[in-house]
C-alpha positions in Angstrom: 95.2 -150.0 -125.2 98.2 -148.7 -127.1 101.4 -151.2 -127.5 103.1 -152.5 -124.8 107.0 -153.2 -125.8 108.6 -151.4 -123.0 109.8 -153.7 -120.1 108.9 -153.3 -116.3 112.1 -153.6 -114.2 110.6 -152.6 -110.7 110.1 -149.8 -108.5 112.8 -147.8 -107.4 114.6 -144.9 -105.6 115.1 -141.6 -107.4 118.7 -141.1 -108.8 121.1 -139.0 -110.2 122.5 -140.1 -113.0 125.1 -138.1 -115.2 123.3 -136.3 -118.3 125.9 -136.3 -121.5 126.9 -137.7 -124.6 125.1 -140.3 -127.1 122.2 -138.3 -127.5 120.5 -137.0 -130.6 116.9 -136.5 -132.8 116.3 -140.3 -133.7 116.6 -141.1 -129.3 114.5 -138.3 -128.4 112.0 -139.5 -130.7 112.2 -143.1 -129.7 112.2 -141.8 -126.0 109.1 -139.6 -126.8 107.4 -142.2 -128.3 108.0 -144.8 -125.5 106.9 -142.7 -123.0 103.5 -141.6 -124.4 102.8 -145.5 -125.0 103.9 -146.3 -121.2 102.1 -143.7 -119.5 98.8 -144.4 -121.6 99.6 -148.0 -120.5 100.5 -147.6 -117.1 99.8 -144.3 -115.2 97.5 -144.6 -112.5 95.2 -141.4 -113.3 93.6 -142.2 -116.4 92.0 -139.3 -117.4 95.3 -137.5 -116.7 97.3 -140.5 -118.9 95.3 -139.7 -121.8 95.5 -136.4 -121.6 100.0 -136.8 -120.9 100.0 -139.4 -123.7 98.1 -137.5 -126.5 100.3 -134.5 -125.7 103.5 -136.2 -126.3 101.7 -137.6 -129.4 101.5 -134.1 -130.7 105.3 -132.8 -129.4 106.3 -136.0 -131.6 104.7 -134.4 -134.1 105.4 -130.8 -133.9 109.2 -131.3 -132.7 109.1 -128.6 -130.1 111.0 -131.5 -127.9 113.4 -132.7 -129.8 115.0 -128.7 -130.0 116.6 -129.8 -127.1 120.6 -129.0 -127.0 121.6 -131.7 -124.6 120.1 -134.5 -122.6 120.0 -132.7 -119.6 117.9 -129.9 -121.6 115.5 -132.7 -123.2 114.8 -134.6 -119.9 114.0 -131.4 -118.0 111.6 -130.2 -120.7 109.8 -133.0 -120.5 109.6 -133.1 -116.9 108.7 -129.6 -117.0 105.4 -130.5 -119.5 104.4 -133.3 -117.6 104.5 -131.6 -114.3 102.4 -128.8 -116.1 99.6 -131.4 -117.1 99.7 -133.9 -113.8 101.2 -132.0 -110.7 102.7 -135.1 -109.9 106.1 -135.3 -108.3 106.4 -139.3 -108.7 106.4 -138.6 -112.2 110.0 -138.2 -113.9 111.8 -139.1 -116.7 115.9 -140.4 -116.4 118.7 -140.7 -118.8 121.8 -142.3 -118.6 124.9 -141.9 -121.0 125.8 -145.2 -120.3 123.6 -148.4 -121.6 122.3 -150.4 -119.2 123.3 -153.8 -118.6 120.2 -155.1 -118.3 118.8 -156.2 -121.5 116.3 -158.6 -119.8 114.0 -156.2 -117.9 114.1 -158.8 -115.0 114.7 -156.8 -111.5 117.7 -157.5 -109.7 119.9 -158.6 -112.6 122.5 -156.2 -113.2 125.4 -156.9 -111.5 126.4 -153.7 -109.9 122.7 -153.5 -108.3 123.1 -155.1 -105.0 126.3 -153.0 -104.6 125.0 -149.6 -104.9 122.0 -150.5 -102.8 123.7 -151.2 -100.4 126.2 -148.0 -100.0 122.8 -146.3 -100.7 121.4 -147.6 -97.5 124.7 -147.4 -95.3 125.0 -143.5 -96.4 121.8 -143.5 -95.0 122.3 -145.4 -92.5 119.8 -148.5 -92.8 116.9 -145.6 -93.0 117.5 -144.8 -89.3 120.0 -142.4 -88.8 119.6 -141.6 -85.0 117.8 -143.7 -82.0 118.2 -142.3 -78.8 116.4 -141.4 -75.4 116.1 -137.6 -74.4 116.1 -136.5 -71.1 113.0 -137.4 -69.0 112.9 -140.9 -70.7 111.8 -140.1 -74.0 112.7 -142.0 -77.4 114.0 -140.3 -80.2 113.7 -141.9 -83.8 115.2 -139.9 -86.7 114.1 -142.0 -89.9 115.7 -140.6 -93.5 113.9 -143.8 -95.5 112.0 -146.9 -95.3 114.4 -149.4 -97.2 114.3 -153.4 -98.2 113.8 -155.4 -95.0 116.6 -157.8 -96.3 118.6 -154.7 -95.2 116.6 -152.4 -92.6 114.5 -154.9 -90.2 117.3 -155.5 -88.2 118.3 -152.4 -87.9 114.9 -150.9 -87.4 114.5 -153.7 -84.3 117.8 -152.4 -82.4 116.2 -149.0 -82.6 112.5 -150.3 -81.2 114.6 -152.3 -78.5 116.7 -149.2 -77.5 113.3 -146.9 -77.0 110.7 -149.4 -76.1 110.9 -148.7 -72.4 110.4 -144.7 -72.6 107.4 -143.0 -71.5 106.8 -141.6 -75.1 107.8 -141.9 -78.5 108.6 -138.8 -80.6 109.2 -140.1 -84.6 111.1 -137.6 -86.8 110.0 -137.8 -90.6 110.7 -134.3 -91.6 114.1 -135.3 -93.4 112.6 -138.6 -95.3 112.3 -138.8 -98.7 109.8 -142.2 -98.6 110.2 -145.7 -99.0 111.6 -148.1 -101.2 110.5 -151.5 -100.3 106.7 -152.1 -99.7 106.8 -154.2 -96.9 108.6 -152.0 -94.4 105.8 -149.6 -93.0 103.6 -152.6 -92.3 106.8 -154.1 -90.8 107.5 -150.7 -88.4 104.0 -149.9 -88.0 103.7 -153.3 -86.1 105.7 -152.2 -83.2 102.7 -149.9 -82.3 99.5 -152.0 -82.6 98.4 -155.0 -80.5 97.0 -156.9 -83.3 97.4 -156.0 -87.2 95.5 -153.2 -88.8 94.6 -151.8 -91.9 96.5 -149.6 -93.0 96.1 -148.6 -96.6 95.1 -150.0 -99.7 96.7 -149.9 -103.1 95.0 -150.2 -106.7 96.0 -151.2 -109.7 94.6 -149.6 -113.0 96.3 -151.6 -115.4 95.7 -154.8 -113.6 92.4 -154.5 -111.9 93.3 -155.3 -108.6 93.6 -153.5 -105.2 96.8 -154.6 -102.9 96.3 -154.6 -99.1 98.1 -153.3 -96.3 98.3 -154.5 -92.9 100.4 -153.9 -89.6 102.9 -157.0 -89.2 101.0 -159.2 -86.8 105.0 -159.9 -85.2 107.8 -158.1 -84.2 111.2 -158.8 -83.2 110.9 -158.1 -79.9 108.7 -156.0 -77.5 105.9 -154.0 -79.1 105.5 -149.6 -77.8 102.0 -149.9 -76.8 99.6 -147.9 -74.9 102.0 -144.9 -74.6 101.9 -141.6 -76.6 103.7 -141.7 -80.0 104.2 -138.1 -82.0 105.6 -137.6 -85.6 107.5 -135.0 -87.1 106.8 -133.4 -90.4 108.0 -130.5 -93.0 107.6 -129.7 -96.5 110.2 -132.1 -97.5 108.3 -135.0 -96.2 107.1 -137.2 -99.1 106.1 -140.5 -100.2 106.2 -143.6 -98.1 107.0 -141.0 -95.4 103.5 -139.5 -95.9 101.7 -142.6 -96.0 103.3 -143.6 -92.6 102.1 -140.3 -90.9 98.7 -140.2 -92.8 97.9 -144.1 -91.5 99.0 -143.2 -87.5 97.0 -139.6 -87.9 93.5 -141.7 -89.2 94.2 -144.9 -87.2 94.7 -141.9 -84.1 97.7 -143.7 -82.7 100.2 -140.2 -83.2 99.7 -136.4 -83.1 101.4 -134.9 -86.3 103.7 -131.9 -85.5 105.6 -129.8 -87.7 104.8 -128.8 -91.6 102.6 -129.9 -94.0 103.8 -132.8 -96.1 104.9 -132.4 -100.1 102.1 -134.3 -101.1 103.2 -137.3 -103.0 100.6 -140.7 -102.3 101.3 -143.1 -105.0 103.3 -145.8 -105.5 106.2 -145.9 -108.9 107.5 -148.4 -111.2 110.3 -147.4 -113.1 109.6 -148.6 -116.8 112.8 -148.9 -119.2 112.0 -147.0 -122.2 115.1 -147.8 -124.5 118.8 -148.2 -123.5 119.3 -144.6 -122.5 115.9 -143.4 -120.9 113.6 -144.7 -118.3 110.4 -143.2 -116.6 109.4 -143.3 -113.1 105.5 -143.5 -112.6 102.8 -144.0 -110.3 101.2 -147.5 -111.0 98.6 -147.5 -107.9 96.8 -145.2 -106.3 96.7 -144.8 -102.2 93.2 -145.2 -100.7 92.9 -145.1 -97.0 90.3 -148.0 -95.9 87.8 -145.9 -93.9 88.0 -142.4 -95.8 88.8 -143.6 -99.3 91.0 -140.7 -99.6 95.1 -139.9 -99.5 97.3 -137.0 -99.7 98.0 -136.5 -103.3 99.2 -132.9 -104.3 97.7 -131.9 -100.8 100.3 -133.3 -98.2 99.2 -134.5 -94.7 98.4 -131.7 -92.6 99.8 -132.0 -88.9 97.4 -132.0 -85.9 99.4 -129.1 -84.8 101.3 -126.5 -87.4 104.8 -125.0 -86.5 108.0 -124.2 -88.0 109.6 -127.8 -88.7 113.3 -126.3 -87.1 111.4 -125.7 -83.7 109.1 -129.2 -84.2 111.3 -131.7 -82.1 111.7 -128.9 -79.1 108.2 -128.3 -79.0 106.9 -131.7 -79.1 109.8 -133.2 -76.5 108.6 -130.4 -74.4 104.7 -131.2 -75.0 105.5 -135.0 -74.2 107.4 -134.0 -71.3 104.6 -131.6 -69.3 101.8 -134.0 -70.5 103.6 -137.3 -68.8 104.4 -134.5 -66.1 100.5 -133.6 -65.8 99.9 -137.6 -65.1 102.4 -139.0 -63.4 102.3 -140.0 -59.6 106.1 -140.7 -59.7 108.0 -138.4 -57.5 111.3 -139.6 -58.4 110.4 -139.4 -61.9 108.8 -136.2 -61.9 112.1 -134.5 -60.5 113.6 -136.2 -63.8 110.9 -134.9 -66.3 111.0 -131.2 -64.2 114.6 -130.9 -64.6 114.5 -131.8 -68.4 111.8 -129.4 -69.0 114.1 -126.4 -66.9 117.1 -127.9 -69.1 114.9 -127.4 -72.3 113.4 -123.7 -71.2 117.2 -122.4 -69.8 118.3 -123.4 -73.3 115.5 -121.3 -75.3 116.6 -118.5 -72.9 120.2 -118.7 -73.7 119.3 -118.9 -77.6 117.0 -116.1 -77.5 117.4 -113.7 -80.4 118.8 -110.2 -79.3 116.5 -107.2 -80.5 117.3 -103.9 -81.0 116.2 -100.7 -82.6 118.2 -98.3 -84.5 117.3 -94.7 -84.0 117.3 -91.6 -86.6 
């Protein structure tokens, strides 16, 4: 095992950070060198960390690298190669013009950390940026994250209380970008089993050692049980985002609508290379219990395919004509016909004109 001076600070978000001065040969090489040793060390496809680590061994070498201009130049050049060799979108390299504070490595010790976390979250609103109930009684849930439960579980229980009395449960992932905290998808995916379940597993190359995932056994609250749950993907959909829809589609407890997912299963830690550069990597690989598969570079494929821009229409309107098709409720039959006659007199009024032009 090659030499392990870099420091772990934890995993993290994806950020921009500005790309500019106090940059030259001597860092790129440093930075080059770092990153060959902490992939080799710590990427979780080893055939593919050799393979990244001894080709940064021989642009360390050759130079082609270090021709870069600028930062911004360097970094994507060697995003660019390492996308070429892994296909893996968890896989990126950062700089920052200015040092980091933290000289430790230790998570959670700079002091401007728990500040920008949380205006991270409220831009995104806690990772729930909608919660409401559609005509005909159905819940809505527009998630853009799954963030730290220190900041989101409260937030993510006012939502389950405002839509746990619906007929059915329509989950909109199509605009999240995954989850940042490993404990909130157990946490969320408790609401919707009776007792806890397995969800995924996650192992460890470096260490040896595979980390389980289960439903939270207890939830603030009332659980949605026994009533039809459907989620909403589209291309954009990625990380933790996948895994949630990929364990409800194999534990059959929600129909996927929409697009298929980016394809992004496993888990990051951001290792600090020197004072400038980090790398963020995949450190464990996704296994689904029964299968002993994920979605890695192939997405989650919904039950049913369609344009993510018409997903949420179709699938209120699907929810809406199957409760219709069961329900012994007059009163709230006239409720789910008149949403369905809303929903149709709205397509009509939105139709697309056509014409021809003659000659």
């Amino acid at each position: 095992m090659k030499k392990q001076f870099i420091l772990v600070i934890a995993a993290s978000m994806l950020s921009i950070i500005p790309l500019e001065a106090q940059f030259n040969r001597e860092l790129m090489e440093k930075t080059i060198a770092g990153l060959s040793d902490s992939i080799y060390n710590y990427y979780i496809i080893e055939d593919k960390a050799r393979e990244l680590s001894d080709v940064l061994d021989k642009e360390l070498i050759n130079g082609n690298l270090q021709n870069a201009a600028t930062a911004e130049e360097f970094t994507q050049a060697v995003n660019q190669l390492m996308y070429t060799i892994a296909k893996d979108y968890h896989l990126n390299l950062y700089y920052s013009e200015k040092t980091r504070a933290n000289d430790s490595g230790e998570p959670g010790n700079e002091p401007d950390r728990e500040k920008e976390t949380r205006e991270f979250l409220e831009a995104n609103q806690y990772g729930i940026p909608n919660a409401r109930i559609l005509p005909g009684n159905i819940g809505y849930l527009e998630t853009s994250l799954f963030g730290p439960l220190d900041y989101c579980a409260e937030v993510i229980a006012r939502a389950m209380k405002k839509i746990v009395d619906t007929d059915g449960l329509i989950i909109d992932l199509r605009n999240n970008r995954g989850s940042i905290y490993p404990n909130t998808i157990p946490f969320f995916s408790g609401y919707f089993f009776d007792k806890p379940v397995h969800l995924i597993n996650f192992e460890n190359r470096s260490a040896n050692t595979v980390r389980q995932m289960w439903s939270a056994a207890w939830v603030p609250g009332k659980k949605y049980l026994d009533k039809p749950v459907y989620i909403l993907t589209s291309n954009k959909t990625f990380s933790g985002a996948e895994e949630f829809a990929f364990d409800f589609k194999m534990l059959k407890r929600a129909i996927i609508i929409g697009e298929k997912t980016k394809g992004g299963a496993n888990p990051i830690i951001t290792v600090r290379l020197n004072d400038h550069f980090h790398v963020s990597m995949p450190y464990e690989k996704a296994v689904n219990p029964v299968t002993g598969t994920n979605w890695e570079q192939i997405g989650v494929a919904p039950d049913i395919e369609i344009d993510a821009s018409k997903a949420l229409q179709f699938t209120n309107l699907t929810l809406l004509r199957n409760i219709l098709a069961t329900s012994a409720d007059s009163i709230k039959n006239k409720t789910i016909r008149k949403a369905i006659d809303d929903i149709d007199t709205s397509n009509q009024k939105t139709a697309p004109l056509k014409s021809a032009l003659k000659g």
